[in-house]
GUROVEX-902043 format. One record per atom (N, C-alpha, C): residue number from 1; x, y, z; atom name; residue in three letters. Coordinates in steps of 0.1 Angstrom, whole numbers, plus 5000, padded with zeros to 4 digits. Example, Ala and Ser with C-alpha at 12.3 -4.5 7.8 and 13.67 -1.06 7.14 Angstrom:
<nodes>
NODE:1:5132:4943:5078:N:ala .
NODE:1:5123:4955:5078:CA:ala .
NODE:1:5132:4967:5078:C:ala .
NODE:2:5128:4978:5071:N:ser .
NODE:2:5137:4989:5071:CA:ser .
NODE:2:5129:5000:5079:C:ser .
</nodes>
This chain:
<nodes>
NODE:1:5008:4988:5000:N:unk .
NODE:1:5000:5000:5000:CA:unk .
NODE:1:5009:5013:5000:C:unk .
NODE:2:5015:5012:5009:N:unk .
NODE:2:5026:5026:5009:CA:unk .
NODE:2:5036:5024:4997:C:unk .
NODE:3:5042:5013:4990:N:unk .
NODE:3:5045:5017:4979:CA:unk .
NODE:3:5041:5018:4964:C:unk .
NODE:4:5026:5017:4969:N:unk .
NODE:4:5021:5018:4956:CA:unk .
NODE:4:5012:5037:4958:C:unk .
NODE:5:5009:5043:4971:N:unk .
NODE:5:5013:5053:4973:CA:unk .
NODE:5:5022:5064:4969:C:unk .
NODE:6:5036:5053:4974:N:unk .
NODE:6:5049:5065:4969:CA:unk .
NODE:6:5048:5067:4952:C:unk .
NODE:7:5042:5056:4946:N:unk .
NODE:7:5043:5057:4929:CA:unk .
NODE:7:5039:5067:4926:C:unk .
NODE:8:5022:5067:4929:N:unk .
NODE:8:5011:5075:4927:CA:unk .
NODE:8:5019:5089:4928:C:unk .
NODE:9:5025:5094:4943:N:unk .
NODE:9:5030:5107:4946:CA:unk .
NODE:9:5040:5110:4941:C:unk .
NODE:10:5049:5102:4931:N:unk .
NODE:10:5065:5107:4922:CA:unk .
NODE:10:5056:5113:4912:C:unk .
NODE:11:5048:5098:4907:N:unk .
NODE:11:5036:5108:4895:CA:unk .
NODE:11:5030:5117:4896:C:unk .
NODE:12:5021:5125:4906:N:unk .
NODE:12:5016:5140:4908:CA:unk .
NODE:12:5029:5152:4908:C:unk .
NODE:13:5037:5142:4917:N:unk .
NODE:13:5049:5155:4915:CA:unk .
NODE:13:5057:5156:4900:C:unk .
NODE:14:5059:5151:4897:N:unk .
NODE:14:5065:5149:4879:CA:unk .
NODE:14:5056:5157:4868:C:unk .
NODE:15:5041:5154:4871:N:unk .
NODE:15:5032:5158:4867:CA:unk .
NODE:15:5032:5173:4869:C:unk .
NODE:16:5029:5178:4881:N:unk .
NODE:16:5035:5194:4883:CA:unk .
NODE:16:5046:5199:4881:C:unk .
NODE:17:5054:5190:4885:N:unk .
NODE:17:5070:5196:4875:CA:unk .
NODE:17:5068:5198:4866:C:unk .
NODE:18:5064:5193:4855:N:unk .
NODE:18:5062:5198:4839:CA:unk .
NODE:18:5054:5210:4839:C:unk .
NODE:19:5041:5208:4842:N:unk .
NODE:19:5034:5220:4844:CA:unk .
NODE:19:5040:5234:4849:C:unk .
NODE:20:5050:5228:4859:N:unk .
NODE:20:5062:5244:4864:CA:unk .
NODE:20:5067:5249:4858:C:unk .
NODE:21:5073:5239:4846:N:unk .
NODE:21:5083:5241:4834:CA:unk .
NODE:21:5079:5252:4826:C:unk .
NODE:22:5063:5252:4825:N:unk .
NODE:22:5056:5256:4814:CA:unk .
NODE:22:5056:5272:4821:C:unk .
NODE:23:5050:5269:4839:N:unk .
NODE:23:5048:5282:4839:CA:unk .
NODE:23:5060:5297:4841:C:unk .
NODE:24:5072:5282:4843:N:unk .
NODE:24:5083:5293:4842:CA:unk .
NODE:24:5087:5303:4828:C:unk .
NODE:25:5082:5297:4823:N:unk .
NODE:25:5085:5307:4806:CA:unk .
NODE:25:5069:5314:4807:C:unk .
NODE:26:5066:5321:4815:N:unk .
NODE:26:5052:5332:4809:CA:unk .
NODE:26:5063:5343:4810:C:unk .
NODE:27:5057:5351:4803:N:unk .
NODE:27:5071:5364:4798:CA:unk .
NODE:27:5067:5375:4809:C:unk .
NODE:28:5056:5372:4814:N:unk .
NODE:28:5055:5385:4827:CA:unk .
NODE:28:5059:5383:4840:C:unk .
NODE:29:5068:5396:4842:N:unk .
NODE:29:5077:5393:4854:CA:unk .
NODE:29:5067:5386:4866:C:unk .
NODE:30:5066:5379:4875:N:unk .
NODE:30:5062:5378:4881:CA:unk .
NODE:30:5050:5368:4885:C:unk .
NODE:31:5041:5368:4871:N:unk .
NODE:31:5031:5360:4868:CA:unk .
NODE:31:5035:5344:4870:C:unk .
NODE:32:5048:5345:4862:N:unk .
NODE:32:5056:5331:4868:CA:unk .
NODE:32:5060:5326:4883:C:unk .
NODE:33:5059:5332:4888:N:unk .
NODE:33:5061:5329:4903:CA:unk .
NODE:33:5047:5327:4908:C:unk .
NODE:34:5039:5335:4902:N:unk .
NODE:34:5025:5332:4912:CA:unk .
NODE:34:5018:5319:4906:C:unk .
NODE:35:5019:5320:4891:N:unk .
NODE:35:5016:5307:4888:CA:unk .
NODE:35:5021:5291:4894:C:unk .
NODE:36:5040:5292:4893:N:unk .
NODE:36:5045:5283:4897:CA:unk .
NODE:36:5036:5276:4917:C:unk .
NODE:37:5036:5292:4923:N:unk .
NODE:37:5027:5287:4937:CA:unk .
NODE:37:5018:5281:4938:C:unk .
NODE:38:5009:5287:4927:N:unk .
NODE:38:4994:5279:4931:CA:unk .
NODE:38:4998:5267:4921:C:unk .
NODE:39:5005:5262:4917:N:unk .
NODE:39:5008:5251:4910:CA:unk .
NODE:39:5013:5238:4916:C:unk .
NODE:40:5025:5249:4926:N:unk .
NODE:40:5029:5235:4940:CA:unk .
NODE:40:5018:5237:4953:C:unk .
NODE:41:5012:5245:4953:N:unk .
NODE:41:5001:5246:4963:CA:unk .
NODE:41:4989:5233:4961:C:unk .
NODE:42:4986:5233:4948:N:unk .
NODE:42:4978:5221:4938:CA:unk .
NODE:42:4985:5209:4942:C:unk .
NODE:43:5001:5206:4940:N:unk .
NODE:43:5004:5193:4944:CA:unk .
NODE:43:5002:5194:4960:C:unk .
NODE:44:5008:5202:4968:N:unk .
NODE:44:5009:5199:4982:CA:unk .
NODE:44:4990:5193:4985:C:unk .
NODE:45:4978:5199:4982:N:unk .
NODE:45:4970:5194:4980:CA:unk .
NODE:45:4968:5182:4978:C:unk .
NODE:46:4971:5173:4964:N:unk .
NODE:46:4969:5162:4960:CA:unk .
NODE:46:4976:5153:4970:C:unk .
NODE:47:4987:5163:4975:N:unk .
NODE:47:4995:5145:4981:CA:unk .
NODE:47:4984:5146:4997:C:unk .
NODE:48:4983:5155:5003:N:unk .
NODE:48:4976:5159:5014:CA:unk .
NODE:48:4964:5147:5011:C:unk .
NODE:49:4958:5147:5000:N:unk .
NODE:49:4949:5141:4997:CA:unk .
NODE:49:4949:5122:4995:C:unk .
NODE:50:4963:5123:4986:N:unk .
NODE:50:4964:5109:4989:CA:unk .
NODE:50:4972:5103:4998:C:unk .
NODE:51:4974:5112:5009:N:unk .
NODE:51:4979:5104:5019:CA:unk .
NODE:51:4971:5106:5030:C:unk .
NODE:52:4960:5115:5030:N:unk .
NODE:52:4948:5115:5034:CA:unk .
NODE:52:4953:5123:5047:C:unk .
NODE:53:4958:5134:5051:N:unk .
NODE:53:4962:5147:5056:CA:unk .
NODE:53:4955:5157:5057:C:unk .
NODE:54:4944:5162:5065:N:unk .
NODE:54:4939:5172:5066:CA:unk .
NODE:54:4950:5183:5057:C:unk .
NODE:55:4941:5194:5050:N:unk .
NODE:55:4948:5199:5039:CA:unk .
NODE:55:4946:5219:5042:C:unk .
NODE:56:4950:5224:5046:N:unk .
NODE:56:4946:5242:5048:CA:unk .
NODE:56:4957:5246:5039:C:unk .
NODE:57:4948:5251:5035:N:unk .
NODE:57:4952:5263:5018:CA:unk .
NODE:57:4963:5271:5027:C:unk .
NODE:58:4958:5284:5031:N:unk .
NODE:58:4967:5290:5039:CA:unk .
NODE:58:4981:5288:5049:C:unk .
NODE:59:4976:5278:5052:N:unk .
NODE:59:4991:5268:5061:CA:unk .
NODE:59:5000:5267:5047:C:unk .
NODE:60:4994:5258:5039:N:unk .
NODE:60:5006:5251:5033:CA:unk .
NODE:60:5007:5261:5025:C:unk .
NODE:61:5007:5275:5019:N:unk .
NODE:61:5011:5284:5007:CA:unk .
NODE:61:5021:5291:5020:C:unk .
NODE:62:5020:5288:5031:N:unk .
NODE:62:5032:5294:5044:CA:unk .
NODE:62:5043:5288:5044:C:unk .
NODE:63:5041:5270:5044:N:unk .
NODE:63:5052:5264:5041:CA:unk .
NODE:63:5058:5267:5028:C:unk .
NODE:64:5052:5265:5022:N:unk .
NODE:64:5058:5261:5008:CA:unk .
NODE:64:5065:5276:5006:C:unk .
NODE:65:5059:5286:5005:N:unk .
NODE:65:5069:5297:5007:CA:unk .
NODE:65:5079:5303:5016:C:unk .
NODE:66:5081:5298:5026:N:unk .
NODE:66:5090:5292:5039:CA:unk .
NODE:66:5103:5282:5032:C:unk .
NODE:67:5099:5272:5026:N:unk .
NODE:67:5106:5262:5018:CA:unk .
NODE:67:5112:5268:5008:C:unk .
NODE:68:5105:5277:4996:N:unk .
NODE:68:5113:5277:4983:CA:unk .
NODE:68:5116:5296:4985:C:unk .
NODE:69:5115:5300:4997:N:unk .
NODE:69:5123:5315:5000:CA:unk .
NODE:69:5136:5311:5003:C:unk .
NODE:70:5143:5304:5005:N:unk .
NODE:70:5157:5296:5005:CA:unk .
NODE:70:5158:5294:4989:C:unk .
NODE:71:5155:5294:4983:N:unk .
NODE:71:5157:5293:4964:CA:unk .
NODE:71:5156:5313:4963:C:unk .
NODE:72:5163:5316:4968:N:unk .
NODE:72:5163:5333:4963:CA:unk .
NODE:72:5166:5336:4952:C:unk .
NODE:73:5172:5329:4944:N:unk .
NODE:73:5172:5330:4926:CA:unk .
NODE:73:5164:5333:4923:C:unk .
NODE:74:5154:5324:4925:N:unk .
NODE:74:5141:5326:4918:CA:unk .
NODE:74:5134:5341:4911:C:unk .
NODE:75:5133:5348:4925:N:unk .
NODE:75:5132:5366:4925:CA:unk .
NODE:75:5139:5369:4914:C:unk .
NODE:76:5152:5368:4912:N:unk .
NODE:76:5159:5372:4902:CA:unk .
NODE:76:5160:5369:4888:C:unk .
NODE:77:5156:5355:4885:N:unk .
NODE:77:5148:5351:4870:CA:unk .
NODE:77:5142:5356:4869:C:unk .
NODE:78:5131:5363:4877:N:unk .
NODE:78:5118:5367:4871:CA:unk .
NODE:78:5120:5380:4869:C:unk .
NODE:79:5129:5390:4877:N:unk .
NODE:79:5134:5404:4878:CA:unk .
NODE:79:5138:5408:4859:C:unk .
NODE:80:5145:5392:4857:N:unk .
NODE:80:5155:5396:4844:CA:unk .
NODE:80:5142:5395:4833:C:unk .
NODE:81:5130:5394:4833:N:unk .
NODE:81:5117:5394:4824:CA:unk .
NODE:81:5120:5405:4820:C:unk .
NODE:82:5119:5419:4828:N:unk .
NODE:82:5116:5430:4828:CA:unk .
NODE:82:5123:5435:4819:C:unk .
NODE:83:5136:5430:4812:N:unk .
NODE:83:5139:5434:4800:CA:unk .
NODE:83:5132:5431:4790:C:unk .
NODE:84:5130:5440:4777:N:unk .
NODE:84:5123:5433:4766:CA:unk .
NODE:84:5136:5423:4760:C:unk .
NODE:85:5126:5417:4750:N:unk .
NODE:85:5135:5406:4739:CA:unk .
NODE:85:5142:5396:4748:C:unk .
NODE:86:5155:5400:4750:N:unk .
NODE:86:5167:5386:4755:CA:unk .
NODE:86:5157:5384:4766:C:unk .
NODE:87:5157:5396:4777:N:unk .
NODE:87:5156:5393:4791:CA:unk .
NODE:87:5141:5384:4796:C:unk .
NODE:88:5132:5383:4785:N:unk .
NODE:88:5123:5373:4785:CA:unk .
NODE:88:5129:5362:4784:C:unk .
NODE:89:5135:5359:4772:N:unk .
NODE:89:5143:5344:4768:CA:unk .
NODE:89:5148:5339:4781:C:unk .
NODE:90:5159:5348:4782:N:unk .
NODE:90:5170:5339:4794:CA:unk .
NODE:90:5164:5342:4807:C:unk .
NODE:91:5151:5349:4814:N:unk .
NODE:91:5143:5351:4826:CA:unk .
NODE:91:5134:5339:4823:C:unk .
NODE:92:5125:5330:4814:N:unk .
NODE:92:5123:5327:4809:CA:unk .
NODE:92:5129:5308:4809:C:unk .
NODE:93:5139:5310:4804:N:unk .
NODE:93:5147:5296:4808:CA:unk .
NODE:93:5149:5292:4821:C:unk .
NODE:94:5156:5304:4830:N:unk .
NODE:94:5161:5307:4844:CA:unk .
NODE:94:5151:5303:4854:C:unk .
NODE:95:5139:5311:4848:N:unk .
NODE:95:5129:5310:4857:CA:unk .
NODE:95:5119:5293:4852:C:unk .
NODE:96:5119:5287:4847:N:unk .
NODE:96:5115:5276:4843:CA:unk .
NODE:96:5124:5262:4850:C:unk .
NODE:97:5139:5263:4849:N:unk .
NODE:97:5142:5258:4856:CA:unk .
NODE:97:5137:5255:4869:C:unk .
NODE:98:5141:5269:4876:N:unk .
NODE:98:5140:5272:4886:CA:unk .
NODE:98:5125:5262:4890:C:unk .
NODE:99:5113:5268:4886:N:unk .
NODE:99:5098:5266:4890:CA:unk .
NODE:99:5098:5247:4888:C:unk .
NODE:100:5108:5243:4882:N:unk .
NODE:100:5104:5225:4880:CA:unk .
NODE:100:5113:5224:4892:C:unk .
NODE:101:5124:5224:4894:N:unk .
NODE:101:5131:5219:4906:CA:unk .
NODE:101:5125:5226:4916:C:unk .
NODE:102:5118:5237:4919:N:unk .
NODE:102:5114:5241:4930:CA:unk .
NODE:102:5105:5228:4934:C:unk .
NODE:103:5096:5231:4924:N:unk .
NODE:103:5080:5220:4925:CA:unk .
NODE:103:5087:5208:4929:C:unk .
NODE:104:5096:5201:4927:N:unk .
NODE:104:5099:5186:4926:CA:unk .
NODE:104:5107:5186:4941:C:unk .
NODE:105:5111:5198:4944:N:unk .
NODE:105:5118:5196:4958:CA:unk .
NODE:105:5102:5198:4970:C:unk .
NODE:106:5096:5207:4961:N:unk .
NODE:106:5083:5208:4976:CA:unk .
NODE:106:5076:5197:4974:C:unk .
NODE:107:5075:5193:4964:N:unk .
NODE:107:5065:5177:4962:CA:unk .
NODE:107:5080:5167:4973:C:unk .
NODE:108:5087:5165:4969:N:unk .
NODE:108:5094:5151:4979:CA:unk .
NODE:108:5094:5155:4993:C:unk .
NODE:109:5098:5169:4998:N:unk .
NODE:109:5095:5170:5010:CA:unk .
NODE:109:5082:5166:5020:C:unk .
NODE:110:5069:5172:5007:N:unk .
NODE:110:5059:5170:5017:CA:unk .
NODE:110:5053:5154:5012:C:unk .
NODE:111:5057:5148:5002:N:unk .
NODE:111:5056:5132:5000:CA:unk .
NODE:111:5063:5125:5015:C:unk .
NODE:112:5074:5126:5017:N:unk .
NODE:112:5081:5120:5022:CA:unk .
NODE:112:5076:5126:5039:C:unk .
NODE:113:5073:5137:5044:N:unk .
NODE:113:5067:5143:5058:CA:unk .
NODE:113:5054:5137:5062:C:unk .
NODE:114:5047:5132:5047:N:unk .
NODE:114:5031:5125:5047:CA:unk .
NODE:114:5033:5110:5051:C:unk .
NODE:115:5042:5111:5040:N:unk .
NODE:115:5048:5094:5042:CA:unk .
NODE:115:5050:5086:5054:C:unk .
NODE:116:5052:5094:5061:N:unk .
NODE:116:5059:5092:5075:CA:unk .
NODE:116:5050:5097:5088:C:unk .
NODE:117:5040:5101:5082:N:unk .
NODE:117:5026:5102:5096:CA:unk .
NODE:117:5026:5120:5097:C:unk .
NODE:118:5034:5129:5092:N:unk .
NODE:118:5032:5139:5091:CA:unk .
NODE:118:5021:5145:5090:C:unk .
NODE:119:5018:5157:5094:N:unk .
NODE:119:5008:5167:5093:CA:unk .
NODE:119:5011:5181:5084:C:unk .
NODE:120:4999:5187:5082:N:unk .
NODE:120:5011:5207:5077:CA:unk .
NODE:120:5012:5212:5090:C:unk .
NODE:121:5006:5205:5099:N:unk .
NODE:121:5005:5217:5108:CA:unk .
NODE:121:5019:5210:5121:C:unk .
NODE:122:5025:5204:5113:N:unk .
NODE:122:5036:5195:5123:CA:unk .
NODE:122:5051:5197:5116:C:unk .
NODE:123:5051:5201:5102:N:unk .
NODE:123:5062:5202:5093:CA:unk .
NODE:123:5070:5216:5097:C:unk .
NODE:124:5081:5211:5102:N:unk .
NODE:124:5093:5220:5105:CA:unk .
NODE:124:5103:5223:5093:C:unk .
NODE:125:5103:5238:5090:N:unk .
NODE:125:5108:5238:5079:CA:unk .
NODE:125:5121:5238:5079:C:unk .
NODE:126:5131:5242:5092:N:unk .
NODE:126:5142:5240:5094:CA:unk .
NODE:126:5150:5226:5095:C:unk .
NODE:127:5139:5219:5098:N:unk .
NODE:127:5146:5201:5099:CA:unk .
NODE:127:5144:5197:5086:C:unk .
NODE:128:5134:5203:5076:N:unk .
NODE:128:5135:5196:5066:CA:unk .
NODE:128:5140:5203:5053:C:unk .
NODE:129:5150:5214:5060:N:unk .
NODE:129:5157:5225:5047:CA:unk .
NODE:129:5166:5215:5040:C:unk .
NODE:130:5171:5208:5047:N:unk .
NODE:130:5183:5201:5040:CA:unk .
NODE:130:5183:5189:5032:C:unk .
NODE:131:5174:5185:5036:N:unk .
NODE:131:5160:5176:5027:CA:unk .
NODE:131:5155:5181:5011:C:unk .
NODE:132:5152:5194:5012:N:unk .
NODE:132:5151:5205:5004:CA:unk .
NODE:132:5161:5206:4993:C:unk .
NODE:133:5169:5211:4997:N:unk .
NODE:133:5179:5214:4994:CA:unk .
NODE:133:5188:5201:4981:C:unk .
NODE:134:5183:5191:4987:N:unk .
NODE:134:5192:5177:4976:CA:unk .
NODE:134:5179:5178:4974:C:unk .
NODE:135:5165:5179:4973:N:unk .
NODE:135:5156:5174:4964:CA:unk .
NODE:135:5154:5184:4951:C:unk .
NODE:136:5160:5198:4955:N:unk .
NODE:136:5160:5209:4947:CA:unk .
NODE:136:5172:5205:4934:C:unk .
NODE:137:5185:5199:4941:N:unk .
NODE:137:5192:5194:4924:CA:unk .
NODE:137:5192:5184:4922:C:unk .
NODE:138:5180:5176:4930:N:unk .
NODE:138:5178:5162:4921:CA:unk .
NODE:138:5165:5172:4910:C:unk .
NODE:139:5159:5182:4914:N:unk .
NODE:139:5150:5180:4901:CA:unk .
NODE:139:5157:5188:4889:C:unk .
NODE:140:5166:5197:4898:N:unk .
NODE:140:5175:5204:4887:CA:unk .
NODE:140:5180:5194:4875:C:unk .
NODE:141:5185:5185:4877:N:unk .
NODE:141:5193:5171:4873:CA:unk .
NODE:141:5180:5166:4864:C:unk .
NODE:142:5168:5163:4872:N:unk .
NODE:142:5158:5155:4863:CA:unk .
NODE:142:5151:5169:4851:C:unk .
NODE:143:5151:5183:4856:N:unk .
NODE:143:5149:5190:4843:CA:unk .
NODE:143:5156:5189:4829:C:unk .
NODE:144:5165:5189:4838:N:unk .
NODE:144:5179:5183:4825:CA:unk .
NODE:144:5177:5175:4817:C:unk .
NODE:145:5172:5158:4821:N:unk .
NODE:145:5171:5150:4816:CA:unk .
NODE:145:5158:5154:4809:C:unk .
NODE:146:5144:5157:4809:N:unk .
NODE:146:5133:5159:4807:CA:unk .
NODE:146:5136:5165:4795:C:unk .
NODE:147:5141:5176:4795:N:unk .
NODE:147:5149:5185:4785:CA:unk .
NODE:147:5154:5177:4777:C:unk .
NODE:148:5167:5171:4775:N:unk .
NODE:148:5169:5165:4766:CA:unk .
NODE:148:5163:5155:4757:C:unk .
NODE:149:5155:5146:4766:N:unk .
NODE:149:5143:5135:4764:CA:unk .
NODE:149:5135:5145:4751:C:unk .
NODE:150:5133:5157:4761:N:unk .
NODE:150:5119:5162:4747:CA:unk .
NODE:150:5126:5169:4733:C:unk .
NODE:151:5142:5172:4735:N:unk .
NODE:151:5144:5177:4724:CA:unk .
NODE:151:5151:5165:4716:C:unk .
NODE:152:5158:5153:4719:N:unk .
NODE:152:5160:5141:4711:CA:unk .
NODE:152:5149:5136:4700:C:unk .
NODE:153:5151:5138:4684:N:unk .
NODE:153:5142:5134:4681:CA:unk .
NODE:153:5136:5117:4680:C:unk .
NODE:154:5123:5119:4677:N:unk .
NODE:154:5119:5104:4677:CA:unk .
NODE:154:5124:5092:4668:C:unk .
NODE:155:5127:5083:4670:N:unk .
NODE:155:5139:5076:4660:CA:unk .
NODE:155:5128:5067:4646:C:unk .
NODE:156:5114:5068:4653:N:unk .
NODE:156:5104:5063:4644:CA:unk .
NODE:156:5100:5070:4630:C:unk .
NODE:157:5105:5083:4639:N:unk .
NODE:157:5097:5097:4631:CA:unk .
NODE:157:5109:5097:4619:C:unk .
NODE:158:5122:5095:4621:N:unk .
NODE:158:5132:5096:4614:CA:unk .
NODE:158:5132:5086:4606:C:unk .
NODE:159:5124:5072:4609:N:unk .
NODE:159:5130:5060:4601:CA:unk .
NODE:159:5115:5063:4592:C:unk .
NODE:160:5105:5069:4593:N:unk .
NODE:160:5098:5071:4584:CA:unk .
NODE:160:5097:5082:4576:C:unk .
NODE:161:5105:5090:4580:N:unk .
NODE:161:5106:5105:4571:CA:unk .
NODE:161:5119:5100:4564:C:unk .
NODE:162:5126:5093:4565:N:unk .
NODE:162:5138:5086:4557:CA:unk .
NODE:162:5137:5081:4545:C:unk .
NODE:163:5126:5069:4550:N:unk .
NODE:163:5120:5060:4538:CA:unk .
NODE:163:5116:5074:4527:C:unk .
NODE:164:5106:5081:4533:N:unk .
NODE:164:5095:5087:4520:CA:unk .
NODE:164:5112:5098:4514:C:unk .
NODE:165:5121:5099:4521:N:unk .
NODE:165:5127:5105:4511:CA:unk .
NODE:165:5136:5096:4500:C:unk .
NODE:166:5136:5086:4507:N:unk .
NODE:166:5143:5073:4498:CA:unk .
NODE:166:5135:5070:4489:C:unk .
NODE:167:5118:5069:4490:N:unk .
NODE:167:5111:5066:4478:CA:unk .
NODE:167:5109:5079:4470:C:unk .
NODE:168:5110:5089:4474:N:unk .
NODE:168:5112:5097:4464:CA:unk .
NODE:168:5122:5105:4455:C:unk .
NODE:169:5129:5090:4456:N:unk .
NODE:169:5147:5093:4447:CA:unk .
NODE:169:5155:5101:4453:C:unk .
NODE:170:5152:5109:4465:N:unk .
NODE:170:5166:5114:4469:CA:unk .
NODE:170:5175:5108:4472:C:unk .
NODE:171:5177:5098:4482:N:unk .
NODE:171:5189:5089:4486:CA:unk .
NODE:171:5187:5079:4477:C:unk .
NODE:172:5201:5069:4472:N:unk .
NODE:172:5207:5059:4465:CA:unk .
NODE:172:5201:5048:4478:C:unk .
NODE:173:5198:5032:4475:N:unk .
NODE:173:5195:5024:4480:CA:unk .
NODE:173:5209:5022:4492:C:unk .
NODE:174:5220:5026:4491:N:unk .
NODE:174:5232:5029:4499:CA:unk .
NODE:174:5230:5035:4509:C:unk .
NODE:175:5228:5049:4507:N:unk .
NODE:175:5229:5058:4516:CA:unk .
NODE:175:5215:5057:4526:C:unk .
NODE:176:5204:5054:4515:N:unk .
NODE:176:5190:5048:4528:CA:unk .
NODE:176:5197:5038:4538:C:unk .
NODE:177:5202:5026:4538:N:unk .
NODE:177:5208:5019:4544:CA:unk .
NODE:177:5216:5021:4556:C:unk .
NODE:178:5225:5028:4550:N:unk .
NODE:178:5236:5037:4561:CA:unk .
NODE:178:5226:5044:4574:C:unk .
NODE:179:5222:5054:4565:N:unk .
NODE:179:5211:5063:4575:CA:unk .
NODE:179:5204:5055:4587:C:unk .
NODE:180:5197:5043:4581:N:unk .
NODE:180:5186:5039:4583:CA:unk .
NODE:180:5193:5031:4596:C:unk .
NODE:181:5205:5020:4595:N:unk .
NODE:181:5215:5016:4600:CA:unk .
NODE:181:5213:5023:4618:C:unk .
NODE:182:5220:5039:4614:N:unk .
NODE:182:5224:5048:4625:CA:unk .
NODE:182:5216:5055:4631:C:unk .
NODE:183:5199:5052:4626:N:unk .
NODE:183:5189:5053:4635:CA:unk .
NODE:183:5188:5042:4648:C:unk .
NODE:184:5186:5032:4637:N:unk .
NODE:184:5185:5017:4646:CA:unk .
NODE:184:5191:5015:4656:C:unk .
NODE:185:5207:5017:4653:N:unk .
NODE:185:5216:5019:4662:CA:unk .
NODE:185:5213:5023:4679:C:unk .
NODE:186:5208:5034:4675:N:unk .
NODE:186:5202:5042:4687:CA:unk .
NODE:186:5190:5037:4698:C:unk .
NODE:187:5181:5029:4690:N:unk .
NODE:187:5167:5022:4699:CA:unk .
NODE:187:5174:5012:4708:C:unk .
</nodes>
């Protein structure tokens, strides 16, 4: 039961990590941070819920802001919006990062405080800063990967966009081969 629990709660928080991802790229300073809150505010709910945790709105938007005000970067991704053009782009990246490893460090902490018979109204944010703290670059680490995952192309998409250029005489029966070869390779 509890570890078919812990699955369910990697999946809600994975689930809002992506969703963080998204909200870290809104181009208005700021919008991104309130977004990214009620976003981990939404998971701290869900887990509250399946680990069956009386749940207060107000408490847990105290923790969680208690928790990811030790991430003081953050403020500053969003500051660098405020430039036009670049300072969207790279506030934008910065702050995207930022909003998935936040979310993924508040999701394991209060997974793991639930897990364990915890309450919100029992969670010490100083015993569990350091806890925080490795869950914040384990998601840093898993944005990374997610990131690369989504920009690797599909190796299906290439063995079929290959062929229709092979059937329509671009590549020699050779060169399809080769190609086709150094997809496969890959799976």
């Amino acid at each position: 039961m509890q570890a078919e629990k812990a699955l369910r709660a990697d999946k809600l928080i994975k689930e809002h990590m992506i969703v963080a991802m998204g909200a870290g790229v809104i181009p208005l300073p700021f919008a991104d941070w309130a977004t990214t809150t009620a976003v981990q505010l939404n998971l701290v709910r869900k887990l509250a819920e399946l680990y069956e945790v009386p749940f207060f709105s107000g408490l847990a938007k105290g923790l969680i802001a208690s928790l990811v005000g030790a991430t003081t970067v953050r403020g500053g991704a969003t500051l660098i919006k405020l430039i036009p053009g670049i300072g969207w782009i790279a506030g934008g990246l910065a702050a995207s990062v930022l909003a998935a490893a936040t979310t993924y460090a508040v999701g394991k902490v209060f997974m793991n405080h639930f897990a364990s018979g915890g309450t919100l109204r029992d969670l010490n944010v100083e015993a569990v800063r350091k806890a925080y703290e490795r869950a914040f670059k384990e998601g840093q680490n898993l944005y990374e990967k997610i990131k690369k995952e989504a920009s690797s192309p599909d190796p299906y998409e290439q063995l079929r966009k290959l062929h229709e250029i092979y059937q329509a005489g671009i590549l020699t029966a050779e060169e399809y081969e080769t190609q086709k070869r150094k997809i496969l390779e890959r799976l």
